[in-house]
C-alpha positions in Angstrom: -184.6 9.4 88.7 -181.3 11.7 87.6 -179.3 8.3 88.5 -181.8 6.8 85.7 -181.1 9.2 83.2 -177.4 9.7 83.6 -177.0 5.7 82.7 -179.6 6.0 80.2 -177.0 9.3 78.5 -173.8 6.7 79.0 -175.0 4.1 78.0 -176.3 5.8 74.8 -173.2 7.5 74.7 -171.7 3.9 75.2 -173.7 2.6 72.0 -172.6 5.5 69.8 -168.8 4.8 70.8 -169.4 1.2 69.8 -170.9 1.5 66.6 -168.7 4.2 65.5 -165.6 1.7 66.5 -167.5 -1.1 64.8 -167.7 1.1 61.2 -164.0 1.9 61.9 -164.6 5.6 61.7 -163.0 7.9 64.4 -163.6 11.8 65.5 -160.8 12.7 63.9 -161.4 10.7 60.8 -162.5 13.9 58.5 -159.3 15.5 58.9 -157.3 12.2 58.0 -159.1 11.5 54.7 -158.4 15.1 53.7 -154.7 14.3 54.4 -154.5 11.9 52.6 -156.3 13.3 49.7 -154.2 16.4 49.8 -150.9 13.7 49.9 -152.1 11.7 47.0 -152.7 15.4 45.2 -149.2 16.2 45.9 -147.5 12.4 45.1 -149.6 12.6 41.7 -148.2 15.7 41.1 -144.9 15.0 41.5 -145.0 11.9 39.2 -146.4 14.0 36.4 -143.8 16.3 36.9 -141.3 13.8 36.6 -142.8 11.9 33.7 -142.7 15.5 31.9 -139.3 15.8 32.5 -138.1 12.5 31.7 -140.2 12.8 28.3 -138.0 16.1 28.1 -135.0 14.1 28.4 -135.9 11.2 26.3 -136.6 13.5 23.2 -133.5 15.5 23.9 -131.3 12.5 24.3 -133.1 10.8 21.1 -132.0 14.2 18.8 -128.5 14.5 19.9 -128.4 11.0 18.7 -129.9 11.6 15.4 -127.3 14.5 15.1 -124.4 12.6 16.4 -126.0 10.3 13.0 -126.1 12.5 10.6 -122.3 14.3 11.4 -121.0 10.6 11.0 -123.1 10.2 8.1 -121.4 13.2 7.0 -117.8 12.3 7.6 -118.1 8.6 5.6 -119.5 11.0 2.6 -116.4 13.7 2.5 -113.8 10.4 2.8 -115.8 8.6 0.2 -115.8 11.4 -2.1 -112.0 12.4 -1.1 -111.1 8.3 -2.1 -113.0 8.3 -5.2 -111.3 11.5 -6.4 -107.6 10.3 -5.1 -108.6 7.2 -6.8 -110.1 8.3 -10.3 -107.2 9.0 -12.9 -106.5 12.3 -12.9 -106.5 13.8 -16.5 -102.8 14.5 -17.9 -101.5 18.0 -17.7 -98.7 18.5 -20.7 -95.1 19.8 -19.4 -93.9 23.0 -21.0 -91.0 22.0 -22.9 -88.2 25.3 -22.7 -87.3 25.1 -26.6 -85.4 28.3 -26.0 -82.9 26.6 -24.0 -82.6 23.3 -26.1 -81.2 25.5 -29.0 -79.0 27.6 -26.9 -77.4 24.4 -25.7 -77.4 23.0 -29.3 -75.2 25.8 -29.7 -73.2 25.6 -27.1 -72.8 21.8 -26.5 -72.4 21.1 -30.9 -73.0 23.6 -33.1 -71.1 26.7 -32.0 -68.4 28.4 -32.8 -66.6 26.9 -30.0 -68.8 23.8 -28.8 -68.2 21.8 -25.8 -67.7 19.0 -27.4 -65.3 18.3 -30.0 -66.6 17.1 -33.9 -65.6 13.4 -33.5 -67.9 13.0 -30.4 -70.4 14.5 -32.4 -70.1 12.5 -36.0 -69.6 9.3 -32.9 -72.9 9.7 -31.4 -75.5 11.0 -34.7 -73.7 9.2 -37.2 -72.4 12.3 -40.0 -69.8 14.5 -39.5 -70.8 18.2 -38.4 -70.1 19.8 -41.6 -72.8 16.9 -43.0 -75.1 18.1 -40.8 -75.1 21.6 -40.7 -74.9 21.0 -45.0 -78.6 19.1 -44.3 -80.4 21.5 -42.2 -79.7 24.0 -44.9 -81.6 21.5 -47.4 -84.1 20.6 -45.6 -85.0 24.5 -44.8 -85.2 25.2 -48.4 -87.7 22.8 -48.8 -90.4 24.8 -46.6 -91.7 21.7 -45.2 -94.5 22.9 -42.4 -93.1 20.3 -40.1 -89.7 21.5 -40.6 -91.0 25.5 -41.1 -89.8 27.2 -37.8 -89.9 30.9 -37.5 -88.0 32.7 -34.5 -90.4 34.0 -32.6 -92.0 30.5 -32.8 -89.3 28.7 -31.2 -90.1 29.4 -27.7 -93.3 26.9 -28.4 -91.9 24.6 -31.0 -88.6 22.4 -31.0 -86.2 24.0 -33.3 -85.3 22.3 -36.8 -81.6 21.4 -35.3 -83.4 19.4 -32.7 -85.9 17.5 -35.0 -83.3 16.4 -37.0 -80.5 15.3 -34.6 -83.7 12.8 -31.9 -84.0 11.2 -35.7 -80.1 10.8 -36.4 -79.5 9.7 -32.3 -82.1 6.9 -32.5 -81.1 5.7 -36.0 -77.4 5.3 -34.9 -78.0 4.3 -31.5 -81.1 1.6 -32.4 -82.8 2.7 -29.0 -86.6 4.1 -29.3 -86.5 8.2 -29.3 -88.4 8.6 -26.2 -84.7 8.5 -24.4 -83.7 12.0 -26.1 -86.9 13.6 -24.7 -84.9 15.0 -21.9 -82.7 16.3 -23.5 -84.0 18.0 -26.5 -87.6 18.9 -24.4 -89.9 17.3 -26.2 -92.8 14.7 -26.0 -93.1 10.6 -26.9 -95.4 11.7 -29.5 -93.2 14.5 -30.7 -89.9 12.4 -31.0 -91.5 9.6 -33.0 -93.0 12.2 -35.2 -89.4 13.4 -35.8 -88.5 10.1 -36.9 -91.1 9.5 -39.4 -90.8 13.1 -41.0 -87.2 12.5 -40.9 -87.4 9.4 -43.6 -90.1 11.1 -45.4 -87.7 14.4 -45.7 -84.3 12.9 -46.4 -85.5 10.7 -49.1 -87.4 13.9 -50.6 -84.3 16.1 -50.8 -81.5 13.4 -51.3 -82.6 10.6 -52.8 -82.0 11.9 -56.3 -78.2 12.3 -55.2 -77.6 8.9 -53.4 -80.4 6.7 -54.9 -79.5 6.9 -58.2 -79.7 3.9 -60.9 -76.4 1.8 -61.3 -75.1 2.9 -65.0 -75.1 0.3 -67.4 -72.0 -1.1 -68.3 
C-alpha cells in the first residue's frame, strides 16, 4: 500500500513537471519576468534620457546657428553701408584762401618799395607798366564799386583790390583761362572769372571816356 502511494505522489509529481515544461514556464520564472521588466524600465529610461538631451543639443546647436546668421547678416550691412558712403559724392568743403598773405607778397614780390622783382618783369607778364597800374587801382577805388570796395579789416576774408585786378590783367596778356592764377593769388574758379568780367565792366566805366573817344573831324 505505501509503495502504491509513493508512485501515485511521483508520478503526479511527474505530470506537474511535464505540464509545467510543456507551458514553458519554470520555478524560477517569476523572478525572470520581473528582471526583465525592471531592465526594460531601466533601457526605456535611458533612451528618454538621451532623446532629452539630444533635443537639448539640437535646439542649442540650431540657435548658435541662427546667431552665427544674424552677426554675418550684420557684417554685409556695416560694409554695405561703409561702400555706399565711400561711394556717394561727398559734398565739397570750400578751402580758406589766406588773403592776408596774397597782399603781403603783392607787396613784396611787385608792389613794394623794394620788390623782388624788377618793373620790366612786371609790365612783361600783366601787360602795363607798374606806374600804370598802381595809377588804375587808384581809379578804380574812387569809383566805390562794391566788387572792388575792400575795407582792411575785411581783407583777411576777401581778395584785395591789387589781386582782382592783376588775375584780370595776367589772363588777358597771357590768353590762358584765370583758373591758373588761383594759386597764387588764393582764390576760387568762380572768383577769378568774376574778376575778369568786373574787370571789363570797370575799365570801360572809368577810362573809356579818355581812350574811347570819337576821331575829330578833319
Amino acid at each position: 500500500v505505501m509503495a502504491g502511494a509513493t508512485a501515485a505522489v511521483h508520478q503526479k509529481q511527474l505530470s506537474t513537471l511535464m505540464m509545467m515544461i510543456l507551458d514553458g514556464d519554470s520555478p524560477d520564472d517569476s523572478s525572470s519576468s520581473e528582471t526583465a521588466t525592471t531592465a526594460d524600465s531601466t533601457i526605456y529610461d535611458s533612451d528618454e534620457e538621451n532623446s532629452e538631451e539630444m533635443q537639448q543639443d539640437g535646439q542649442k546647436d540650431k540657435e548658435d546657428m541662427d546667431d552665427n546668421r544674424e552677426a554675418e547678416g550684420n557684417k554685409k550691412r556695416t560694409l554695405s553701408n561703409e561702400n555706399s558712403e565711400s561711394s556717394s559724392p561727398q559734398k565739397r568743403q570750400r578751402p580758406l584762401f589766406d588773403h592776408k598773405r596774397v597782399r603781403s607778397q603783392l607787396l613784396t614780390d611787385y608792389l613794394g618799395d623794394n620788390p623782388v622783382y624788377p618793373e620790366h618783369y612786371f609790365q612783361r607778364r600783366y601787360g602795363v607798366s607798374l606806374d600804370r597800374f598802381k595809377h588804375m587801382v587808384k581809379e578804380v577805388a574812387k569809383q566805390n564799386h562794391p566788387f572792388y570796395k575792400v575795407e582792411e579789416e575785411r581783407h583777411e576774408n576777401e581778395p584785395c583790390i591789387e589781386a582782382k585786378l592783376m588775375i584780370a590783367l595776367g589772363a588777358l596778356v597771357s590768353g590762358s583761362p584765370p583758373d591758373g592764377y588761383v594759386d597764387y593769388f588764393q582764390m576760387s574758379d568762380e572768383m577769378a572769372k568774376e574778376c575778369c568780367e568786373m574787370f571789363d565792366c570797370i575799365l570801360n566805366h572809368v577810362f573809356a571816356s579818355e581812350y574811347l573817344k570819337t576821331p575829330l573831324q578833319t
